[in-house]
Each structure stands twice: as C-alpha cells, then as structure tokens.
C-alpha positions as semicolon CSV with decimal commas, in nm:
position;residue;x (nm);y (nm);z (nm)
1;X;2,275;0,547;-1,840
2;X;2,065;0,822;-1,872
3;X;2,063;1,191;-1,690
4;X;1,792;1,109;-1,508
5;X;1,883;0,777;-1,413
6;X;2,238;0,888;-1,343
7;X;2,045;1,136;-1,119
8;X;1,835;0,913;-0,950
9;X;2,160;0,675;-0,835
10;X;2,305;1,012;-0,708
11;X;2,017;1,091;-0,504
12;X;2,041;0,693;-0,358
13;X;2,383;0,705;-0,269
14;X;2,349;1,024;-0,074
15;X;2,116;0,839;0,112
16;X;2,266;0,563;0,187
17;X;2,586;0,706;0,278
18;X;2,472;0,949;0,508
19;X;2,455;1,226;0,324
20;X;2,242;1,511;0,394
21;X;1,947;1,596;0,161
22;X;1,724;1,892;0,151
23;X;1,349;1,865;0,173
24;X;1,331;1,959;-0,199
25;X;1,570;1,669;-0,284
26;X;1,351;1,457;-0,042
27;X;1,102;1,509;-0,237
28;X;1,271;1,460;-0,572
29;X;1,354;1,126;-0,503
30;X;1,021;1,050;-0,379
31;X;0,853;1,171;-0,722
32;X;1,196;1,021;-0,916
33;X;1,057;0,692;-0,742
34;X;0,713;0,708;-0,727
35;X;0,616;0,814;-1,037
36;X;0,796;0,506;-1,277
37;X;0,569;0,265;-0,980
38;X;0,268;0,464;-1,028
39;X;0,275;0,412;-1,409
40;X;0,404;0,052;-1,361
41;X;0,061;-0,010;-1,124
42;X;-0,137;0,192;-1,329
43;X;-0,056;-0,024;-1,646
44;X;-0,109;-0,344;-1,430
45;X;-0,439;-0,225;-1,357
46;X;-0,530;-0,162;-1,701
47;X;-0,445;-0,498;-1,777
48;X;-0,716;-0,610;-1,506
49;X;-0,943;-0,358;-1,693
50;X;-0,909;-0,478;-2,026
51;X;-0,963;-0,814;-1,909
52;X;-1,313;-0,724;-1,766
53;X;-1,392;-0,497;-2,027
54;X;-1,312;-0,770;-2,318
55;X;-1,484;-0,989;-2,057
56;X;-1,769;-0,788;-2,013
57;X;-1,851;-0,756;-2,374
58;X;-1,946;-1,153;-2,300
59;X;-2,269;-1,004;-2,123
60;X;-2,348;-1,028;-1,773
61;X;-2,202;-1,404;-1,706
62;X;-1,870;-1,350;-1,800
63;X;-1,832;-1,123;-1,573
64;X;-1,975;-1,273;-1,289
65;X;-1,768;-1,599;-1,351
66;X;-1,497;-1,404;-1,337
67;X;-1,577;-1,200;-0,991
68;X;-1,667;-1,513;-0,863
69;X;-1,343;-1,660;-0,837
70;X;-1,145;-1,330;-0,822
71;X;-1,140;-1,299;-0,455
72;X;-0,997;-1,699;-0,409
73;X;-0,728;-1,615;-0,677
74;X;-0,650;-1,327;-0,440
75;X;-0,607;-1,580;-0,148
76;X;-0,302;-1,728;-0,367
77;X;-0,207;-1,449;-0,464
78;X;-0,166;-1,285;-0,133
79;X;0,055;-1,577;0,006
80;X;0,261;-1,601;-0,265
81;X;0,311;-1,179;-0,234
82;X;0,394;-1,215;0,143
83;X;0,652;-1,433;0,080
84;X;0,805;-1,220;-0,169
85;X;0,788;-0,894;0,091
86;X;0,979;-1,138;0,326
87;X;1,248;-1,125;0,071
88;X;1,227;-0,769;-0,089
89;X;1,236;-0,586;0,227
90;X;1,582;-0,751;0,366
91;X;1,712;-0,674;0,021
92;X;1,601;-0,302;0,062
93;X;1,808;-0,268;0,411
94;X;2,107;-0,490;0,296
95;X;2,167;-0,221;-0,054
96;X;2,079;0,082;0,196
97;X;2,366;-0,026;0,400
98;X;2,567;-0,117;0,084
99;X;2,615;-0,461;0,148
100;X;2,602;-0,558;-0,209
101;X;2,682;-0,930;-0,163
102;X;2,465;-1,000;0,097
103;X;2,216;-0,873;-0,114
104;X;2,325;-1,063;-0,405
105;X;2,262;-1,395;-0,184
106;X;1,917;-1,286;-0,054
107;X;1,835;-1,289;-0,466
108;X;1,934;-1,698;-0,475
109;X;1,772;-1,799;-0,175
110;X;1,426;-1,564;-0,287
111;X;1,473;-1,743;-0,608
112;X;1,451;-2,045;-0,493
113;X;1,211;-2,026;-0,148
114;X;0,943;-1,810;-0,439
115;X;0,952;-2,098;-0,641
116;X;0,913;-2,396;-0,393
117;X;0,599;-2,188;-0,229
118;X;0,480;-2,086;-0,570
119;X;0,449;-2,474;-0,676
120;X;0,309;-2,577;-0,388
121;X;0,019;-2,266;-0,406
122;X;-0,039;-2,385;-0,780
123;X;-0,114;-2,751;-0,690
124;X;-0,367;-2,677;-0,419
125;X;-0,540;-2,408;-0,653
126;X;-0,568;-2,707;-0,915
127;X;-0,672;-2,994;-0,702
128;X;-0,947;-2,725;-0,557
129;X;-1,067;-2,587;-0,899
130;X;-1,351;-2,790;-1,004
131;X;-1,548;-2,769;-0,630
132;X;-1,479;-2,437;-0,591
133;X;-1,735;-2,238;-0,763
134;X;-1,992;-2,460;-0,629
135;X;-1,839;-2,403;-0,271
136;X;-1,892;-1,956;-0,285
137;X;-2,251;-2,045;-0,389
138;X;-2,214;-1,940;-0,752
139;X;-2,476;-1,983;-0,983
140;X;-2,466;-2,317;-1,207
141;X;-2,484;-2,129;-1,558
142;X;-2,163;-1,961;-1,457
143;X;-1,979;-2,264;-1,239
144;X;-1,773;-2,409;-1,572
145;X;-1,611;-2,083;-1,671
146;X;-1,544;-1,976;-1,312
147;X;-1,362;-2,307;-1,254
148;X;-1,152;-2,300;-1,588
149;X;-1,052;-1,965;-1,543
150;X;-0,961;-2,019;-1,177
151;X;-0,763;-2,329;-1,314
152;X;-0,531;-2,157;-1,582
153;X;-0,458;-1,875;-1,317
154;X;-0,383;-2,127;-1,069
155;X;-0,146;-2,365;-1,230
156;X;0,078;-2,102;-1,377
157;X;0,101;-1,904;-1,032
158;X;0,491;-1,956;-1,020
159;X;0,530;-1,765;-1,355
160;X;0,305;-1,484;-1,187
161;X;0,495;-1,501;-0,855
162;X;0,843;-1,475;-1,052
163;X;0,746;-1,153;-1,224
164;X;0,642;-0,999;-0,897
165;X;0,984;-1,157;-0,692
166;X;1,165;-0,999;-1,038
167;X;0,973;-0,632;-0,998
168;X;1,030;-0,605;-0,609
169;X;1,381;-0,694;-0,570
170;X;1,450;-0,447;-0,864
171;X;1,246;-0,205;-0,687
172;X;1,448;-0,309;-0,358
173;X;1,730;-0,159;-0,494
174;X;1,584;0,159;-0,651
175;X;1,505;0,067;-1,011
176;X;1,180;0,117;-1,065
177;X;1,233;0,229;-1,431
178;X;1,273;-0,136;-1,523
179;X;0,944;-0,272;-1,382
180;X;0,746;0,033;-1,499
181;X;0,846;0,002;-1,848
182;X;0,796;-0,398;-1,834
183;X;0,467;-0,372;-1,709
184;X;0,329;-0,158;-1,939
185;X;0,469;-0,407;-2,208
186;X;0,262;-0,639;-1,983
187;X;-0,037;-0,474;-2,071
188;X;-0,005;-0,438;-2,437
189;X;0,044;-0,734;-2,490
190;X;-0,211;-0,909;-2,267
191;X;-0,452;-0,693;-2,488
192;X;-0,309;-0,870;-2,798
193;X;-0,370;-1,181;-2,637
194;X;-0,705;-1,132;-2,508
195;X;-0,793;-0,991;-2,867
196;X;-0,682;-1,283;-3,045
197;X;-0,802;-1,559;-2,767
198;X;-1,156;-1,442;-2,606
199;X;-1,327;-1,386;-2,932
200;X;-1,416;-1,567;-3,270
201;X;-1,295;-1,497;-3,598
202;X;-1,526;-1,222;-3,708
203;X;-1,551;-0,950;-3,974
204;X;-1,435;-0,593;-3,884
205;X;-1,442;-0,252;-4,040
206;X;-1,069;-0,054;-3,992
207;X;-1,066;0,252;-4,187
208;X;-1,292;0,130;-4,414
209;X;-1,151;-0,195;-4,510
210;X;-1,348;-0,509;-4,425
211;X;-1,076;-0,746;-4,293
212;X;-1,152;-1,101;-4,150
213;X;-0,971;-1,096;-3,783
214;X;-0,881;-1,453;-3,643
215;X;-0,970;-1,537;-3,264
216;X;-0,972;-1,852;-3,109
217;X;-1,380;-1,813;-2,948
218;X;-1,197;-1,960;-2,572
219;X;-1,405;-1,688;-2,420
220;X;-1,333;-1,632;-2,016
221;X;-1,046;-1,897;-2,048
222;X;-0,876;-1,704;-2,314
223;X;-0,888;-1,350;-2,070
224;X;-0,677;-1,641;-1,847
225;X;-0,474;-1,748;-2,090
226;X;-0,357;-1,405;-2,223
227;X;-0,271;-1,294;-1,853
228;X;-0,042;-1,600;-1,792
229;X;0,107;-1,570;-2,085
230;X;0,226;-1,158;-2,092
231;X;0,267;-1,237;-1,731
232;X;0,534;-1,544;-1,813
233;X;0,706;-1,270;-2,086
234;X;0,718;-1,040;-1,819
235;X;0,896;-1,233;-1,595
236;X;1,174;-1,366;-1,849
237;X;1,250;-1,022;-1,932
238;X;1,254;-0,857;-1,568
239;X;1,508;-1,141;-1,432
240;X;1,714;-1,069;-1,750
241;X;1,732;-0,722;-1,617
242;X;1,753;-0,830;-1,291
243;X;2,014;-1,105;-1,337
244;X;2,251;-0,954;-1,590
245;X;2,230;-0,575;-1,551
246;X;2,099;-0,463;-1,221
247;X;2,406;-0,278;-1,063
248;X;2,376;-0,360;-0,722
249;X;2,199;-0,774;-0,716
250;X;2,346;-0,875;-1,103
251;X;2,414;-1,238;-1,061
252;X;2,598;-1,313;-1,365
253;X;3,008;-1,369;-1,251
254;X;2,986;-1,358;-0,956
255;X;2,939;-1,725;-0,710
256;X;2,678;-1,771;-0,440
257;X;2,433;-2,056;-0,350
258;X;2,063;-2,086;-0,420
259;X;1,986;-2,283;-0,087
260;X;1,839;-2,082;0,139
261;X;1,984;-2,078;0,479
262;X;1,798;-2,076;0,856
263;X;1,845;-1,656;0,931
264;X;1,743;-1,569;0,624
265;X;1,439;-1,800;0,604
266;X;1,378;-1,669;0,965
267;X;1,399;-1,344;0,912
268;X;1,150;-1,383;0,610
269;X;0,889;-1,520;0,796
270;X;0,902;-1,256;1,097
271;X;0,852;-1,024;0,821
272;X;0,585;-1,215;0,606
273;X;0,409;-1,411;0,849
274;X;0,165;-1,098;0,972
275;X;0,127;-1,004;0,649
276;X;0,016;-1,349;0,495
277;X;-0,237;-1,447;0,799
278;X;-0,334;-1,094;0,699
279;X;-0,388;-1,119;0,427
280;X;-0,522;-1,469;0,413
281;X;-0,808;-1,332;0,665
282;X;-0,859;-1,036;0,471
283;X;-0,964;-1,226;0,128
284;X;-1,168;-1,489;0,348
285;X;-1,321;-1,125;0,437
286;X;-1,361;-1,064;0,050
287;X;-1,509;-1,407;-0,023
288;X;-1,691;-1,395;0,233
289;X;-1,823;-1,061;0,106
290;X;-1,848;-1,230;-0,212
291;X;-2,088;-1,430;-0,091
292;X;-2,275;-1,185;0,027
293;X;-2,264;-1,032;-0,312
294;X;-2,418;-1,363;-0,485
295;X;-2,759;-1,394;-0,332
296;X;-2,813;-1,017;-0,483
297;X;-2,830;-1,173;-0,834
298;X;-2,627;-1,200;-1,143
299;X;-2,657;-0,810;-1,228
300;X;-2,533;-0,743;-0,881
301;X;-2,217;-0,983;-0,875
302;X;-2,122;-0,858;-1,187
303;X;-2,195;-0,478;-1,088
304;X;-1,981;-0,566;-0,774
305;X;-1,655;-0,719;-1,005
306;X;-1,630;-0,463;-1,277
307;X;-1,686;-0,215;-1,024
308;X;-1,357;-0,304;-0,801
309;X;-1,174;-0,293;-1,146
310;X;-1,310;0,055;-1,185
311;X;-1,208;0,179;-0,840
312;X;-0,853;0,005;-0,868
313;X;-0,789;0,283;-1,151
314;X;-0,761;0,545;-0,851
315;X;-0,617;0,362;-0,550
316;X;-0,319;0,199;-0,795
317;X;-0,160;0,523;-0,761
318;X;-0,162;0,527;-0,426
319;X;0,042;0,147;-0,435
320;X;0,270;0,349;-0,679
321;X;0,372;0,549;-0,416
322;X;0,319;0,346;-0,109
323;X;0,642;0,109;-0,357
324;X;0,811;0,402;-0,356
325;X;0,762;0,453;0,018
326;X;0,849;0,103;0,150
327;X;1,210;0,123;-0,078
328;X;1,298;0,426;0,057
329;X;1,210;0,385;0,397
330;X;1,390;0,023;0,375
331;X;1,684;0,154;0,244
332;X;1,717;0,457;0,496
333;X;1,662;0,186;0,791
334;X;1,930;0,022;0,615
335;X;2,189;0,321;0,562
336;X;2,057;0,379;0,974
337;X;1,862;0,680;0,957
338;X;1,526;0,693;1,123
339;X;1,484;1,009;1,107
340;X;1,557;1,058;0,709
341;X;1,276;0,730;0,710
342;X;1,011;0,972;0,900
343;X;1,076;1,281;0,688
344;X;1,008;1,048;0,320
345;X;0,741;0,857;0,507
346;X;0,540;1,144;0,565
347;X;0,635;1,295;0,199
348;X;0,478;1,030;0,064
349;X;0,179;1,003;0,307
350;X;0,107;1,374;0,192
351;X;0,144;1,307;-0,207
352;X;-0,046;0,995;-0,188
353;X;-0,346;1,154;-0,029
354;X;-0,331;1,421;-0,239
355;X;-0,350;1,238;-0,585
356;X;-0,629;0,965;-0,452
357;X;-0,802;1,287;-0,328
358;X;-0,831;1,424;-0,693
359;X;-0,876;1,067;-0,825
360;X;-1,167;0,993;-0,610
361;X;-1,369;1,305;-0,786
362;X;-1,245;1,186;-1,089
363;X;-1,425;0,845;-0,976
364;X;-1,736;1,002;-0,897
365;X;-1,779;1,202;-1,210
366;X;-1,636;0,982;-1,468
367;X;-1,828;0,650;-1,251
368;X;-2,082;0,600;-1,546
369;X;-1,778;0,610;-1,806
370;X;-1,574;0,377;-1,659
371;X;-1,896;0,123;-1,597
372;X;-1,987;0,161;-1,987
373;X;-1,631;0,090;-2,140
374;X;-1,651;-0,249;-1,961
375;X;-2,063;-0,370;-2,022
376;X;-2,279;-0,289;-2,234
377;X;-2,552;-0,429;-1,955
378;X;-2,768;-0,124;-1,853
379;X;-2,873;-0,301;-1,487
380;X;-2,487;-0,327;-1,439
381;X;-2,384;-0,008;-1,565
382;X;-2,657;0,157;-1,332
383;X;-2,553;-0,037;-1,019
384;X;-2,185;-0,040;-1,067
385;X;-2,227;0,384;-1,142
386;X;-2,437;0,383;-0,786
387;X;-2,150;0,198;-0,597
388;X;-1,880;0,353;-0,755
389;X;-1,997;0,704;-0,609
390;X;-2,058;0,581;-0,277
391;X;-1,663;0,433;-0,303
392;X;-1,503;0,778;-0,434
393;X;-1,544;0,936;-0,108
394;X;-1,337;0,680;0,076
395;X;-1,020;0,733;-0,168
396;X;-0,856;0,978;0,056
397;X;-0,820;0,776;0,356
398;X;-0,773;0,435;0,128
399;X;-0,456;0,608;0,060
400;X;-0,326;0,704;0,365
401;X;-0,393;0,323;0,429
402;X;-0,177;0,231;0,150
403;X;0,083;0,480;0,214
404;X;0,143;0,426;0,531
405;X;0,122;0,052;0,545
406;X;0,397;0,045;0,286
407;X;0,637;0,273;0,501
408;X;0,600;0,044;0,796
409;X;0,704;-0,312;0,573
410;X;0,997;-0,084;0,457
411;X;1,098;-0,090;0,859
412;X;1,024;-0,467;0,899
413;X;0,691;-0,343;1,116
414;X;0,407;-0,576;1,002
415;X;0,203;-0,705;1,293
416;X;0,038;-0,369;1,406
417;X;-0,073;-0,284;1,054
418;X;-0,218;-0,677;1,008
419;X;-0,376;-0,636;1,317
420;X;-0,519;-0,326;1,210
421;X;-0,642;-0,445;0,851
422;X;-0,759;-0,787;1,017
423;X;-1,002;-0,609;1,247
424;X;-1,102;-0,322;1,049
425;X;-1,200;-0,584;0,771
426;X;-1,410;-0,839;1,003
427;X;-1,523;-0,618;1,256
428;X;-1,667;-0,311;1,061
429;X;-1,673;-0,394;0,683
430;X;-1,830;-0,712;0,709
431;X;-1,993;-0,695;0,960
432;X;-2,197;-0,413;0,820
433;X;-2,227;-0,547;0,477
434;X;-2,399;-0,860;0,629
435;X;-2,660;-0,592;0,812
436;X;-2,681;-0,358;0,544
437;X;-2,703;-0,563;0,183
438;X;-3,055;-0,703;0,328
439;X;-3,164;-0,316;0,272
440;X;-2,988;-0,151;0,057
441;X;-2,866;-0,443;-0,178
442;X;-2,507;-0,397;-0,357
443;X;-2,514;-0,011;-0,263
444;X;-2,479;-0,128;0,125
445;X;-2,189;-0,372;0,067
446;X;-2,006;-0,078;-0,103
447;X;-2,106;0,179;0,203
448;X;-1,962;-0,075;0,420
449;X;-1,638;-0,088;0,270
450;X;-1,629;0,256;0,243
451;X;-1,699;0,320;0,602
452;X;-1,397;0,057;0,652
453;X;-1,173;0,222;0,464
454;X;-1,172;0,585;0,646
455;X;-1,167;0,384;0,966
456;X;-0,853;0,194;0,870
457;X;-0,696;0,490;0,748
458;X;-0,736;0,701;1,048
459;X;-0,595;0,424;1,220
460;X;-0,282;0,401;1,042
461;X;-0,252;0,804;1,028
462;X;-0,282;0,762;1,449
463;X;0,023;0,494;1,406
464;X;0,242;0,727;1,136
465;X;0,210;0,998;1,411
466;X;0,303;0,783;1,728
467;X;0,646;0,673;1,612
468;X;0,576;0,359;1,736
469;X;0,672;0,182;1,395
470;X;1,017;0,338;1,419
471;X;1,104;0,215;1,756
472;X;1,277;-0,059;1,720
473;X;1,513;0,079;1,451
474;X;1,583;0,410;1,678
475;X;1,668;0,162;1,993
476;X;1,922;-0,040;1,732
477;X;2,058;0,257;1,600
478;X;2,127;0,414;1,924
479;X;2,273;0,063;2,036
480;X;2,494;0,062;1,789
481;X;2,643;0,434;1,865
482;X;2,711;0,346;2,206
483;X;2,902;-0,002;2,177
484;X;3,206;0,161;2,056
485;X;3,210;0,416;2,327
486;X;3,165;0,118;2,569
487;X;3,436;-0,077;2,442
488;X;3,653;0,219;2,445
489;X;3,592;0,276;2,786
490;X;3,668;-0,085;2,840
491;X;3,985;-0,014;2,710
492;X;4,077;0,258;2,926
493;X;4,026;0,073;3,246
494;X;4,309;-0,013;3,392
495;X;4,473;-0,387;3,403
C-alpha cells in the first residue's frame, strides 16, 4: 500500500471512530477523495467526447442520430443508477460505523437486485428500439442509426450497470483510487475501439510512413460497440478489485448469501425511489426538450448534442466532488457525526463552486475549440460556440446543485432534492424553452436551461443552510445517547 493510500485509510478511520480532525485534515481528505473521482469523471467524460468527436467527423447526421436517442438512453440509465445509490449509500453508513460484514452482505444482495433490474431495463430498451426514433420525431435519414445505436447500448445495459454498482460500492468504502484509474483505462481503450470500429480501412500518414490502418466502416454502431465493450472490461476488472482486494467488502473466504432480503430491499427503495421518479421525470424533461430541439433542424440537433458533451467537460468535476461528498457524508452519518457531515458538506460545496467557477470561463473562451475538435460542420460549430457561452455562466450554481445534492444521498435525504430537480426542470426550464426556441431558436433552449440551473442551485444552497437534510440523523443520534441513560435510570428505581 502506498503512503498516500496508507494516509488516506488513516484519515478514514479517524473518522469513523470518532476521532477528531482539524479543518486542514477536513479538507485533506476531501481533496485525498475528490480529486482520484474528479479524474475518474473527467476520463468518463472524455470517453463521451471522443465518441462524438469520432462521431462527428461522420458530418452532421451522425451526430444528430446520436443526440437523438441520447436523452432515452439516459432514461435507462437513470433507473438502473438509482438503484445502485439504493445500495451504495447503505454500504457508505454500514463501513462508517465499521460494520464490515453487514457491508459485505449489502455487496451480494446489490449484486444480485443490479442484475435482475439491469436485465429487465435491457429487454424493454430492445423491444422499444426500432419505434423509437420515429416516436421523438427524428428525421427519417437519421432513424436507422439512431435505432441501432440505441439497440447495442440497450441490450448490454447490465454490463454498464455492473461497472457503475463495481465503482460506487468501492467508492462507498473510500477507494476511489481504484475506479479513477479503471476509468481512465475505460477511456483509452474505448478510443482504440472506436478507432478500429467507426471507420474504414484507409491510408494514413504517421511520421511520414504511409501505413494502411484496418477499421471495420460500422460507423455510429461501432461508437456503440466500442463503449459496451471498454465498459464490459471495466467492469471485470473493478469487481476483481472489488471482490478479491477491497479491505473492507472483499468477498473472497468469507460466506454470505446473494438473495436479497425484505429490509434491505426496503431500505433501497426509500432511498432510490425519489431519485428514480426523479430522474425518470427529469429525462422525459430532456426528451421532451429534445423534441423541442428537432423541429430547429439537423444543424441545430446536432449543435444541441455535441454541445452537452462540451459542457459535461466542466460540470464532471463538480460530480467528482459531489462522489467525494456523498462518501464522506455517508460514512460520517454512519460513524454518527452530524456535525463532522456539515463541516465536509460545506468543504466540498465551497471547492466545487470554486473549480466549475474557473471552468465555466474556461467554457466560454475555449467554446469555439471544444465545438471544432468534435465537427468539422461550420453551422454547428457556430451554433454550438453561441450556446456554449450562454451555458458557461450557469456553471457556478450547476455546481452547488451537484454538490449539494450529493451530500444529502450521503444522509439517505432524497425526496426534497427530487422535488426540487422535478420542478425546477418542468416548471422553469421547459417551460421556457417551449416559449423561447420559437424566437431565439437553439440559443433559447440553452438560456432556459441556464436560467434553470442558477434557480436549482439557489435552491439547494437555501436547503444546505437550513439543516433540514440533517434532521433526521441529529434526532437518531440524540436518541441513541439518551437510551442508555434511560435504561440506567430504569435500573436505579427501586423493586
């Protein structure tokens, strides 16, 4: 083990044996955390942008089959990521209170609840494939590439959902080392794949030597078929880590069942249910926006796709350390100490604000850059650079969003912050980008969403202050405190 590994497990068993820890240790283990996530989301979002740049390099209608479908994928994915929070976050409180084998069991019964929900998810994106471009009013020139790549994605979902059950419960328990490193091996290779699978075998020039370089022409299938696939290698080799060398949930010799049992499954859904009708609503919000998007024209919907990959290179880091956020937080609810959970909760709040803030100039300056390393379309470059700038002033907020939200899972508190997405989504970024993208085309979608987006995060900034998300844990903790000084008492009474 390295130093600053070694370190890092230090810092985590301070905390969750009550321990005190300064504010500069605070926030060392908020940076020792966030920054492996932030490069782990940061090289997951790469992946998405080499996909629509190698995509993009198609022309115009690769892209927009792509975009078309992106938001329904989301839909599936979104379920299948609730049900894995459901999971992740009891895992987070059982290690915080050191409850290794409890912990240990919640890995089984995630195993096998991901995988049920996974298959089921992956059949009804199949039997739904072929309709479904025709259904978000896509164009018919696009409608067979949409479908095929929706297909591919769909049908291999439980590989997908097993790397991201792998990379939370890992990060559950404080390693996020082990899915930072893995995901950047995701990327690299899911450029290698997309290399060898979009394109044909063609002729190209490397340091001066003509070389004939094989590819398999499968176009926007074969961006689908090199995500699956790094995604599948990703998972075998996180639950290897996970299974044989994770200190605190290693499975191998020790005994446990893979059924999951009534509390646990209950449990799960109290904490996933909010957040998948949340997020269910929120992408019928985005396909719904999507089809907002489609009337503007092929320019426009592909604009509008390349330019959420573009903005996803700022607000990643902000998921980076809203992970961070949400294991800490879980595991100081879990060790019983609210107010340790406030203190890193608002560390992180603070940080994550503060790099979006800088990455949201770097949006608007570089905006142009990031269009033209994906297209080669001038109409799309120019709208996508237009929205993009309009986006970069919402980063700010979009991360106290993030930030926050992710502190609250780490308590169990989901239904305020769905409720708060839910209506922020419907009532103000919708609603406007119906109104708006009548006048202003694609550049008054984008002003709607970000208007949304400082709404929402004001909103959640409001909740951070209240306390109200800590409540519940406070009560138990104080609960707890005074039952042995009430059964002492009972003691003392005479007979």
């Amino acid at each position: 083990m390295s130093s600053r590994q070694s370190r890092t497990q230090k810092l985590l068993e301070t905390l969750r044996g009550g321990g005190t820890l300064t504010g500069g240790q605070e926030f060392e283990l908020v940076a020792r955390l966030a920054v492996p996530s932030v490069l782990a989301q940061i090289s997951f979002i790469l992946m998405q942008y080499t996909d629509a740049a190698m995509v993009g390099h198609l022309g115009a209608n690769g892209s927009a089959a792509v975009g078309l479908v992106s938001t329904s994928l989301w839909f599936l994915f979104g379920l299948g990521g609730s049900s894995i929070m459901g999971f992740s976050v009891q895992t987070a409180h059982r290690i915080g209170a050191r409850e290794y084998d409890e912990a240990k069991s919640l890995v089984r019964q995630a195993i096998t609840t991901v995988f049920i929900f996974g298959s089921m998810l992956a059949a009804l994106g199949v039997a739904v494939h072929t309709e479904l471009p025709h259904w978000l009013g896509g164009d018919p020139s696009i409608a067979e590439d949409a479908s095929l790549y929706f297909f591919i994605n769909a049908f291999f979902l439980p590989a997908t959902f097993f790397c991201w059950l792998g990379s939370a419960l890992l990060r559950a328990s404080g390693d996020m080392k082990t899915p930072s490193m893995l995901g950047i091996l995701m990327c690299v290779t899911n450029v290698i794949f997309n290399w060898f699978l979009i394109f044909p075998t063609r002729e190209m020039e490397i340091l001066g030597i003509t070389m004939t370089m094989p590819g398999a022409d499968l176009g926007v299938a074969g961006a689908a078929w090199g995500t699956v696939i790094a995604e599948g290698l990703s998972a075998v080799l996180m639950f290897s880590q996970l299974i044989f060398r994770s200190p605190e949930l290693r499975l191998i010799g020790t005994r446990g069942s893979f059924i999951p049992k009534l509390p646990v499954l209950r449990r799960a859904v109290t904490i996933a249910a909010p957040v998948a009708a949340e997020r269910v609503m929120m992408t019928g919000a985005q396909i719904v926006s999507t089809m907002i998007v489609a009337p503007l024209g092929i320019f426009s919907i592909a604009a509008h796709t390349l330019a959420i990959t573009a903005e996803s290179v700022c607000y990643m880091p902000g998921y980076g350390i809203g992970d961070a956020a949400s294991t800490l937080v879980g595991q100081s609810v879990g060790a019983r100490r609210p107010d340790l959970a406030r203190r890193i909760a608002w560390k992180c709040v603070g940080v994550g604000m503060t790099v979006m803030t800088a990455m949201g100039v770097f949006l608007f300056i570089c905006a142009p850059m990031l269009m033209g390393l994906m297209t080669e379309v001038p109409e799309v470059i120019e709208l996508g650079t237009q929205v993009l700038r309009i986006e970069a002033f919402a980063e700010p907020m979009f991360a106290a969003a993030i930030v926050c939200y992710q502190s609250f899972i780490g308590t169990g508190d989901t239904l305020i912050p769905a409720i708060f997405n839910l209506s922020t989504m419907w009532l103000v970024r919708i609603s406007l980008a119906w109104i708006l993208a009548p006048i202003w085309g694609l550049a008054g979608v984008w002003t709607a969403m970000c208007t949304e987006l400082i709404v929402r995060g004001s909103l959640f900034l409001i909740r951070m202050k209240s306390g109200a998300w800590l409540k519940k844990v406070e009560q138990r903790v104080r609960n707890e405190a005074a039952k042995p000084a009430a059964e002492e008492a009972s003691e003392a009474k005479p007979a």
